[in-house]
N, C-alpha and C positions, 0 to 999 in steps of 0.2 A: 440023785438029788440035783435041783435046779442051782446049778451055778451062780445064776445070778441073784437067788434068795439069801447064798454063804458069801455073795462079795458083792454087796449092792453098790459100793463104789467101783467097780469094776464094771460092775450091769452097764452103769452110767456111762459111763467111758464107751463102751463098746456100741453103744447105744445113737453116736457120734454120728451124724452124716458122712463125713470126711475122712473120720480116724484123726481129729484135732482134740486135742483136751491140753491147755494151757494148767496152770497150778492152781489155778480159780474155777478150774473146769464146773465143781459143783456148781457152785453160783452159776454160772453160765448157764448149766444145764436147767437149773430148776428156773431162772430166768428166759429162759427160752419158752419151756412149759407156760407160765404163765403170761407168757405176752401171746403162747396162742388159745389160751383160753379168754386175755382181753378182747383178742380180734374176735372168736368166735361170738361173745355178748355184742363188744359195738357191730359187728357187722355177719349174722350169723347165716345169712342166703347171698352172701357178694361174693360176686363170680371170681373179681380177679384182686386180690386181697394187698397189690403191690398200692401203695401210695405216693402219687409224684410229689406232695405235699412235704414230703420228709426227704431226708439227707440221703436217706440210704437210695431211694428208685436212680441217682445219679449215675448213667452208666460206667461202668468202670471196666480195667481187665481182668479177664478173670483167672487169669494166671495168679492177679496179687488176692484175691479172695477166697482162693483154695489150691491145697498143695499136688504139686502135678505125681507127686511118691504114690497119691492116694490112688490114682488110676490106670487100668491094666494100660501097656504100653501099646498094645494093638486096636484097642475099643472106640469103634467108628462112632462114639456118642454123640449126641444130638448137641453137649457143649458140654465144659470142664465141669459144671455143679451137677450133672446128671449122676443118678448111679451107675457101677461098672460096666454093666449090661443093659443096653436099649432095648427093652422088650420089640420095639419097634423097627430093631436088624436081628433079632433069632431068629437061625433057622428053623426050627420047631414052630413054628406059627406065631401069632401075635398076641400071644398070653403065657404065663410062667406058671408054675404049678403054684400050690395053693401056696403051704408056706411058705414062699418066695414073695407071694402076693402079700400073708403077712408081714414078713419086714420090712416090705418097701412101703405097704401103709405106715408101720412107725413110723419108721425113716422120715416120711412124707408127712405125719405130723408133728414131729419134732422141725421141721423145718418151718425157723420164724416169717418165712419170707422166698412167697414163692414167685417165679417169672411171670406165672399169669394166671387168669381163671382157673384155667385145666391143665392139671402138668400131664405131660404127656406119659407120665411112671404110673397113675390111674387107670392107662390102659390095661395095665395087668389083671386087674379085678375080677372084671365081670363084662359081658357086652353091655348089659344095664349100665353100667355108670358110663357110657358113650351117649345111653337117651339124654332126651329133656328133664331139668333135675337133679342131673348127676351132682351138681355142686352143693345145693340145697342138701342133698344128703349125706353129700362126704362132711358139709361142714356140722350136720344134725348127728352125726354116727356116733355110735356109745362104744368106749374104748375095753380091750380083753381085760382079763382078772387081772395080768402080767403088770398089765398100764395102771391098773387102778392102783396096784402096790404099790407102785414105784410114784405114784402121783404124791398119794399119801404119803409116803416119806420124803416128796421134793417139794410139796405148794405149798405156798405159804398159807396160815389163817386167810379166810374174805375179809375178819378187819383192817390186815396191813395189806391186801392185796388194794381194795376198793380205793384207800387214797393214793398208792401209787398210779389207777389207772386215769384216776383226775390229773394229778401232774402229767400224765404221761399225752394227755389230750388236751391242756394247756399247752404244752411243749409243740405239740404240733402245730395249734394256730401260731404261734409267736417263730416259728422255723419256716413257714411258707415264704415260697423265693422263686424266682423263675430256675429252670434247669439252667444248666452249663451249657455253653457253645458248643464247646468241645465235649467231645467224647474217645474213647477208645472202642473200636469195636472187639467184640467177643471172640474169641478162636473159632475158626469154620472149620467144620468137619472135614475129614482128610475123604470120606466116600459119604457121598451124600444121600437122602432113604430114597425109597421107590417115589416115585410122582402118585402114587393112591397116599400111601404114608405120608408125605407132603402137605398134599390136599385135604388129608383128615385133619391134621395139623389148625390150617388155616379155619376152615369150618368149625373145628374146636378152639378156635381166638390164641393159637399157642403161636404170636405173631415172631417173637425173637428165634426163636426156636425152624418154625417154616421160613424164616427170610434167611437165616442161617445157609439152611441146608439146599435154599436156594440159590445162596452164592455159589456154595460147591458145587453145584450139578453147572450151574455158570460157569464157573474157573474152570471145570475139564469140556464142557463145552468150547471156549474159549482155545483149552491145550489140542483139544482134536481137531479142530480149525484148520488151527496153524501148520500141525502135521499133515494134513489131508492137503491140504492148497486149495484153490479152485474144485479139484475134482471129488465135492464131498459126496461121502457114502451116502446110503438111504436112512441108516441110523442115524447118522449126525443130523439129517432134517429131520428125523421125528425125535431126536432130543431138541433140538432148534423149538419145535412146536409144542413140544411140551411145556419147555420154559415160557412159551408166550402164555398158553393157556392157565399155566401156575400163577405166573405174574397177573395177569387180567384179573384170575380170582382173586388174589392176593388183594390188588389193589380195590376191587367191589368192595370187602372184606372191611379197608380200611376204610372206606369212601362212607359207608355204611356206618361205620364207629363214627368217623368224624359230623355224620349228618343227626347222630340221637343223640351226640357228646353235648348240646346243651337243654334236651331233652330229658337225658339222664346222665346227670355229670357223675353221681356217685359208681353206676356202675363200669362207665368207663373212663374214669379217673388213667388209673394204673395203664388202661392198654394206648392209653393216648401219648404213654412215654415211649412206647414204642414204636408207635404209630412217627413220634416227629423222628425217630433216630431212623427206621428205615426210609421216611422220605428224603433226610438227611442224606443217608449212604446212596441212594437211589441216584442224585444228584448229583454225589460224584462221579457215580460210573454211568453216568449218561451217553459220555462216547462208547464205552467199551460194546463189543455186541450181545449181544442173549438176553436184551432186556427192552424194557417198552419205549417206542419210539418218542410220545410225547411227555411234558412234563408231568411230575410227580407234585409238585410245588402247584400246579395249574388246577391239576386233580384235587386237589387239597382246598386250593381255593372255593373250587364248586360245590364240592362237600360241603362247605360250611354254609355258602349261598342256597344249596339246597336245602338244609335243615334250617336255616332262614325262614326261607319258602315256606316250610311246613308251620313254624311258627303264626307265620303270619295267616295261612289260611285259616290254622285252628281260631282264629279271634272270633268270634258269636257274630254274624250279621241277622238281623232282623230282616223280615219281608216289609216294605215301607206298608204294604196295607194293613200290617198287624199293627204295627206301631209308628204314627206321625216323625218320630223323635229319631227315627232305624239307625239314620247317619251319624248324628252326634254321638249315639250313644256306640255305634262303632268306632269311630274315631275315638272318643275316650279309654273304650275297651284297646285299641290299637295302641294308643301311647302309654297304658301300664304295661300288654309285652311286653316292646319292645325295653322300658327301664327297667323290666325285672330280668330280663334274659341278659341285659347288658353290664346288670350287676351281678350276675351268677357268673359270665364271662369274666367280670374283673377280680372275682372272688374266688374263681373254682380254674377254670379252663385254665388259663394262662398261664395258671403253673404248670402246666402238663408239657410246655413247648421252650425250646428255647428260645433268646429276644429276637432271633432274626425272622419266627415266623410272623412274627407284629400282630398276635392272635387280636387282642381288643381291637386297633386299627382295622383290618381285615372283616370279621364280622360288625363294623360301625359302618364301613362302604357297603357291605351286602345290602344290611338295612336300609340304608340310603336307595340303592338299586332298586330294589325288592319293593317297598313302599311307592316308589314311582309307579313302578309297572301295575302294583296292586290298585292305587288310586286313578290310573288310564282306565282301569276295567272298568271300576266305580261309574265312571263319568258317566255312560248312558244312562244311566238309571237316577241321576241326581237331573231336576227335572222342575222341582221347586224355587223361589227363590229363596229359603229360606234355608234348605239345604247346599247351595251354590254357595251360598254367605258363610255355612260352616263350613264347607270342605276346605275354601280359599282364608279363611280364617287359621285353618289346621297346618295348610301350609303354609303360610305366610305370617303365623307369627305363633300359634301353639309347639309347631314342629320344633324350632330355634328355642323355643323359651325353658323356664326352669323345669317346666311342668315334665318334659322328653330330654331331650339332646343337652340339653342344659342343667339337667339335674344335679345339685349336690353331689345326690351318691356315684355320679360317673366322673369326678373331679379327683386327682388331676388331670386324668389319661386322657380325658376329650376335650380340656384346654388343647391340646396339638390337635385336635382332628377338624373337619368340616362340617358345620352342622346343616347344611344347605342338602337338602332332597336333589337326586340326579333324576329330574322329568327328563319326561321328550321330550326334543327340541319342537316348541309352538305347541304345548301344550298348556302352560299357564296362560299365554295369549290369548288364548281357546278357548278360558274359560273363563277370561278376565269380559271377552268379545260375550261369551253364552250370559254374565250375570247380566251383563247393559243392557241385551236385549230382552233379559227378563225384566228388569226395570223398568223398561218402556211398556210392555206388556200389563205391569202392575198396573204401572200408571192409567192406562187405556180403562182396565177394571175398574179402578177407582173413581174416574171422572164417571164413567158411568153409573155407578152407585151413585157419588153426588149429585147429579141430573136427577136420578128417582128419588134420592132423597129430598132435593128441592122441589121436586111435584109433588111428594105425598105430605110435603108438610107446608107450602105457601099454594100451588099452584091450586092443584086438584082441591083441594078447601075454599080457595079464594080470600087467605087468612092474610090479615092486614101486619105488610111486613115490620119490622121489627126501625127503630131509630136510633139517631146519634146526632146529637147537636142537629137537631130537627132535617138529619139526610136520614134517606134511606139506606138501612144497613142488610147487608145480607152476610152469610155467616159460611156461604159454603168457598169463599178464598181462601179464609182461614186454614179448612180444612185442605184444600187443596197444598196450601205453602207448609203448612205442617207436614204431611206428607212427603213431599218432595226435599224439605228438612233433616227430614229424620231418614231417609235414603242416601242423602249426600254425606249425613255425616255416618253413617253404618258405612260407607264406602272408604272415606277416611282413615277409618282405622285398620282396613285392610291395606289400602297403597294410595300415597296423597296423588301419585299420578289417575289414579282413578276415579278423584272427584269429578276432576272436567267435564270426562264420558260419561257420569251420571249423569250430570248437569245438564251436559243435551242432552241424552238420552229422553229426560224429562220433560224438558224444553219443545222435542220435537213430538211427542205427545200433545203438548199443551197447544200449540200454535193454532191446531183446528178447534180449538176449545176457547168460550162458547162461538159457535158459529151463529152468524146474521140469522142463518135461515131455522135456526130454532126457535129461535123469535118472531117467527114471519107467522105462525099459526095463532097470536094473539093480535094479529093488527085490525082484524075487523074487532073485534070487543075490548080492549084496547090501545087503539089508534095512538093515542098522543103518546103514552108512555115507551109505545114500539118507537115511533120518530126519536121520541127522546133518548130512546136508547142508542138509535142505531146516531145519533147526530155525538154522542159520549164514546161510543164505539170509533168513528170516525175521527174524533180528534186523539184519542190512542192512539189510533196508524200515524196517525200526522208527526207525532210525538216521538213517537218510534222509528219512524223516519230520522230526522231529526238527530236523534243521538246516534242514530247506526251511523248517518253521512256524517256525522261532527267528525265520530270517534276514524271512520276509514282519511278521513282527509288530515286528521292528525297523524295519523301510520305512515302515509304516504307522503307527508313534508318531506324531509330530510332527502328520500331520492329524488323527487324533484327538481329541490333546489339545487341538487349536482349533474343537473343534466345541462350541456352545450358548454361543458370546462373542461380543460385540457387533462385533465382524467378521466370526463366522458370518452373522450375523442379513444381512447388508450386500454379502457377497462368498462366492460358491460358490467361489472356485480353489481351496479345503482338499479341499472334498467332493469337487470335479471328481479330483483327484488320489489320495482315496480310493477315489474310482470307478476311475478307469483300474490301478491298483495290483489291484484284484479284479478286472478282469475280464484281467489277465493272467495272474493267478491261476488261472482259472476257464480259459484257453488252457491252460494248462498240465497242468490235473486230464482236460482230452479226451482225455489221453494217458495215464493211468494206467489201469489195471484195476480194473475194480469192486469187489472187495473193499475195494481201497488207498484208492478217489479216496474212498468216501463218508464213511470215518474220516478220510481228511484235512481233508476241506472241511465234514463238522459239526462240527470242534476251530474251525477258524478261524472259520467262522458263530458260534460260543459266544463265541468272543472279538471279535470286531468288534461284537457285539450288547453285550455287559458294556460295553466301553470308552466306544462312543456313549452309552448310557444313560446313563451313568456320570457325563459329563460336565454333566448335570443334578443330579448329589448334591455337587457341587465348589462350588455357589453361586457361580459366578467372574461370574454375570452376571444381573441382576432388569429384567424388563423395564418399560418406563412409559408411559404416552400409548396406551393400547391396541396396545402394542407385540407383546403375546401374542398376537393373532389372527394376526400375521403370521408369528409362532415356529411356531402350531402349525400353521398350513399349511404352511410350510417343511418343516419334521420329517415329519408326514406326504409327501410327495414324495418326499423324501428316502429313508425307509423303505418305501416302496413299492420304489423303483429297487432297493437292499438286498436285499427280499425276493427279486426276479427273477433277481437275480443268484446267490443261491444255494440256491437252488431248479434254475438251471441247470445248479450242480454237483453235485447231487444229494445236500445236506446231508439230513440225519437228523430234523434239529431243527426242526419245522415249529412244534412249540409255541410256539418264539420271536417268528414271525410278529405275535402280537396287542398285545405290547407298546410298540412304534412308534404303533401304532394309537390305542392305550387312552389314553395321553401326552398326543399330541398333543390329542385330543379334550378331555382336561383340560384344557389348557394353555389351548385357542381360546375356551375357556368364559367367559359372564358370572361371577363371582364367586359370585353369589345360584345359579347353573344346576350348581356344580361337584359339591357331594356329591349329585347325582340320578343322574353319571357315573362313580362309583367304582366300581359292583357289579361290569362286565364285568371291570375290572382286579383285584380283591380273587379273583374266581372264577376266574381265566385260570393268575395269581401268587400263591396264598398267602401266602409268604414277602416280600409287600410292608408294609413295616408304618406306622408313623408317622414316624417321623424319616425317611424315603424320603420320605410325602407334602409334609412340614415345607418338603423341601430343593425340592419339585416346584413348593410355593407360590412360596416364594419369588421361583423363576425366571421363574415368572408373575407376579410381582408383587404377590402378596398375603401382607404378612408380620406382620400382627397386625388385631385388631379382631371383630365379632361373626361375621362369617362367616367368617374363618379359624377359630372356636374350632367353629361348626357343622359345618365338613365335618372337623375331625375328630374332633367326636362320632359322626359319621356312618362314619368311617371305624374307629372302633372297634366301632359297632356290627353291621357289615357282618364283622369278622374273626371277633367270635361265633359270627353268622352259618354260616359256613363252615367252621370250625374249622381250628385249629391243627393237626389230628392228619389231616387229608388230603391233606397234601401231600407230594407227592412228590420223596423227595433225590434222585431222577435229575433231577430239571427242577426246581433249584434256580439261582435267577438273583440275585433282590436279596439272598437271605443271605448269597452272597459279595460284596456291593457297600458298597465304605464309604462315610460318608458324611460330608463336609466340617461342623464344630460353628460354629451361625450365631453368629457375637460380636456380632450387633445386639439380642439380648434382653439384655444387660449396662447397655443407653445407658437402658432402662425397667424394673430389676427388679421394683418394685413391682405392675405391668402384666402382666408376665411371668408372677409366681406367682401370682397370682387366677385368672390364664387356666388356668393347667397346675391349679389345682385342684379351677378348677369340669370342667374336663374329667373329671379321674378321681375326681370326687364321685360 
């Protein structure tokens, strides 16, 4: 008679994994039963049935979770919760006889909670439950006659089962928490299995188990070392190389889980607790030897960068020639991944790790990475401007906004993080540089539509144009400044720095537009209204002139007016800023036509020439200490750089050239040396007269006594000389130059008038 039909509470008991039964054992027991017939409903093909979700996946010791009486004192098992015997160290082969097979299947489903997908106690079976599947059908399998009795005297009704399994999956979402820091690791086997045994292991995901038995074969690697010295056997390098090549798997293994783990979170939920605890332990024995050189923690990283990758490729691209629209609608497709994947990471993954691997952080920088490099490939193929408008729109303000990185559902964990895309360096430049000159390009199209459309509807008809307050109106500015409108501000809302570059961009389109000689094919039929045009075109330029010189000579006051002052003399940033002021100037004149540039740039050469000079008749500054050698070498330098630069715009005014020249040579002069150096200036300028040299001394530093009263005897008799009546009023400089009245001959009238009369005695 069957034993356990005459003592079904005894059945029960004996029925025990461990040989535990508490005073509540029944409940226990038939609670056990039905939490694995909850699992087998909620999740009846899931490989690895542990959940990080819940309290219990917490690694603990397993010393305090089963009694060490339970197990034979010599049994090399693969850890303390295995049964007695590891089918996977008999000597008898790698399978147990039949009914041995059956009660480690109880066994094996009496157990609420197991280490992972495939316990390695399934290897008993059959070689079948090793294929594809195995799990699927252990978890589909129909239990013997034996089980069904025993079920039926332990499970409760479906009606009271059904609402505990609601509470019990309440209970889970409201228990979700990141793992513990800390852990205890498992007891390592004292002999560890074959390196095939190992390796079936990891290939069957039974990771706590293979990292185990890896330690061991470690730790006696490690003791045979030490005994060997230096002179190790040939064994010890092919244990050495085994442990690499176990490792190596191992880690594919893991690298693997962690790359589908936001792929398929549910089925590797569970092994991803194991996955943080042995990169965990991995970490610590970093130094020790028998294990992989680089990091574990690095590895992990890439894993997650790589199932990234895969995400982001799967996103849908269209071929732009099927569909106008290919990019936006990739970009939109792109920013629901990446929120959906980053809300399954805040929801799902994270509990799987502890907080130091910064799982959400970690997978937000991938994205960040990953998105770069994806949107670099993009680039050639965006091509359009209307396409350029979306991408730089995506990054530059859809990426950051609520719509992605900013969403709701990613709050609060990506308040800490960065929501800025890591591009190449001069890449956004790239493409800020590719939109402008798309723009100009528009623009180019545009005008020229405009042109056909102004011939197909006034020209070629000969249709009597259109008025306004009795002018002639024509309609295609309109459309032009509309256009260039609605460009400047689509630009706007991507980067206000960006409007400018539109602005030219436009601007340098428009300049050759309309050109004179489009209008030269109507001047025989025509005649007066070509003159007229081109006399209205003409006072444009003029006009345009005009404000461009107003607004350059307004820029350029201020350094001017500090130039020949005892902070000139000491510090170039006036002039330097002078300089750069003309030679953007002089950028600008490359693009005019030569009739326009040369008028414009001998106006402003005339006045940049007066101003400087000028700033010597102001007396603001007398130099001392032979302080004038170093003026008039300055000045000279100075007006050298002047002259190159407008000469590069192809000023008029070359006569101006020698005045810089003449000055400074004065200026650098011994006192006794200076009227021997008048003649070039008196012959060059006519129109320079006395009170110009008066103010010239001064600033040199000589402002009374015998040789100031000689050079300007010298300097009146030089203008004799030459006469008054050769000079030319087109090249008239210091006539129009005024001169600041010196109030230092007040402090000595007496001095003052003897001088002024022996001079003009």
């Amino acid at each position: 008679m069957n034993k356990s039909s005459e003592n079904p509470e005894e059945d029960r008991v004996s029925l025990q994994s461990d040989g535990k039964m508490q005073a509540n054992g029944v409940a226990k027991e038939a609670l056990g039963v039905l939490q694995t017939f909850r699992r087998s409903i909620r999740r009846p093909a899931e490989k690895s049935p542990r959940s990080p979700n819940r309290k219990e996946s917490k690694v603990t010791s397993r010393a305090e979770s089963e009694s060490p009486s339970s197990l034979p004192p010599g049994s090399p098992s693969l850890s303390a919760g295995s049964p007695a015997a590891s089918p996977l160290k008999t000597r008898g082969g790698f399978f147990q006889k039949k009914d041995e097979d059956l009660t480690d299947m109880t066994q094996h489903k009496r157990k609420p909670l197991a280490r992972s997908k495939t316990d390695p106690n399934m290897s008993k079976l059959t070689d079948s439950l090793l294929k594809k599947g195995s799990s699927l059908r252990r978890s589909l399998r129909f239990p013997s006659k034996k089980e069904n009795d025993k079920a039926a005297r332990q499970e409760p009704p479906a009606a009271e089962a059904l609402p505990e399994m609601r509470e019990e999956k309440e209970t889970e979402v409201e228990e979700m928490e990141e793992m513990e820091e800390l852990y205890t690791l498992p007891e390592i086997p004292h002999t560890p299995l074959s390196v095939m045994q190992i390796n079936k292991l990891i290939e069957m995901e039974v990771l706590e188990e293979a990292h185990l038995n890896l330690l061991a074969m470690r730790l006696e690697f490690q003791k045979e070392q030490q005994q060997t010295g230096d002179n190790s056997p040939m064994e010890l390098a092919k244990k050495e190389k085994d442990l690499a090549l176990l490792y190596t798997d191992l880690r594919k293994k893991i690298c693997t889980i962690v790359c589908d783990s936001n792929s398929f979170p549910a089925r590797n939920k569970a092994l991803l607790v194991h996955v943080a605890r042995i990169i965990q332990e991995e970490e610590k024995r970093a130094e020790e030897p028998g294990g992989l050189p680089d990091s574990w923690m690095e590895a992990w990283r890439e894993a997650v960068s790589q199932g990234v990758q895969v995400k982001v490729n799967g996103v849908h691209l269209e071929k732009k020639e099927h569909n106008s629209s290919w990019l936006a609608v990739h970009l939109g497709l792109l920013g629901k991944t990446i929120v959906e994947d980053l809300e399954n990471v805040k929801r799902e993954l994270r509990w799987s790790y502890p907080p130091s691997f910064k799982v959400f952080s970690t997978y937000v920088k991938s994205y960040h990475r990953i998105i770069g490099q994806h949107l670099r490939k993009l680039e050639p193929q965006v091509t359009e401007l209307k396409d350029l408008y979306a991408l730089l729109d995506w990054i530059l303000n859809k990426y950051k906004s609520e719509k992605i990185m900013g969403s709701f559902s990613l709050q609060p964990d990506m308040a800490e993080e960065s929501a800025d895309l890591q591009l190449q360096e001069g890449f956004l430049k790239q493409l800020l540089e590719k939109y402008c000159c798309k723009v100009k390009e528009d623009m180019s199209v545009l005008l020229d539509r405009v042109i056909e459309l102004e011939h197909e509807t006034v020209w070629k008809d000969k249709t009597e144009p259109q008025r306004e307050d009795n002018l002639l109106l024509s309609l295609f500015p309109m459309d032009i400044w509309t256009a260039v409108k609605g460009k400047v501000d689509h630009s706007g809302k991507l980067d206000p720095d960006l409007v400018k570059k539109v602005i030219v961009s436009c601007l340098e389109e428009l300049k050759s537009f309309p050109r004179k000689e489009h209008m030269a094919a109507y001047q025989d039929s025509c005649p007066h209204e070509v003159e007229g045009f081109k006399q209205e075109v003409k006072g444009l330029i003029v006009r345009l002139m005009e404000v461009l010189e107003e607004q350059f000579k307004e820029d350029v006051k201020p350094f001017l007016r500090r130039m020949m002052t005892r902070k000139w003399l000491t510090n170039d940033d006036d002039f330097k800023q002078l300089d750069g002021r003309i030679q953007q100037l002089s950028h600008h004149c490359d693009s005019m036509r030569p009739p326009h540039v040369k008028e414009f740039a001998s106006r402003l050469h005339y006045y940049v020439v007066k101003e400087y000079v000028g700033q010597l008749m102001k007396n603001n500054y007398s130099c001392r200490n032979r302080n004038h050698e170093k003026a008039g070498a300055k000045i000279n330098e100075q007006w050298n750089k002047l002259t190159d630069l407008f000469d590069d715009m192809k000023s008029r005014h070359e006569w101006l050239h020698h005045v810089g020249l003449d000055l400074s040579t004065i200026i650098g002069q011994n006192k006794a040396d200076i009227k021997n150096h008048l003649q070039p200036l008196v012959e060059h300028y006519p129109d320079f007269s006395k009170k110009h040299l008066v103010a010239v001394l001064y600033f040199r530093g000589l402002q009374r006594g015998r040789e100031h009263r000689l050079i300007l005897q010298k300097l009146t008799a030089l203008r004799k000389e030459v006469g008054s009546t050769s000079t030319d009023r087109g090249q008239v400089l210091f006539g129009d130059m005024q001169v600041t009245a010196n109030t230092d001959c007040l402090s000595n009238p007496l001095f003052s008038c003897l001088s002024f009369l022996q001079t003009h005695s």
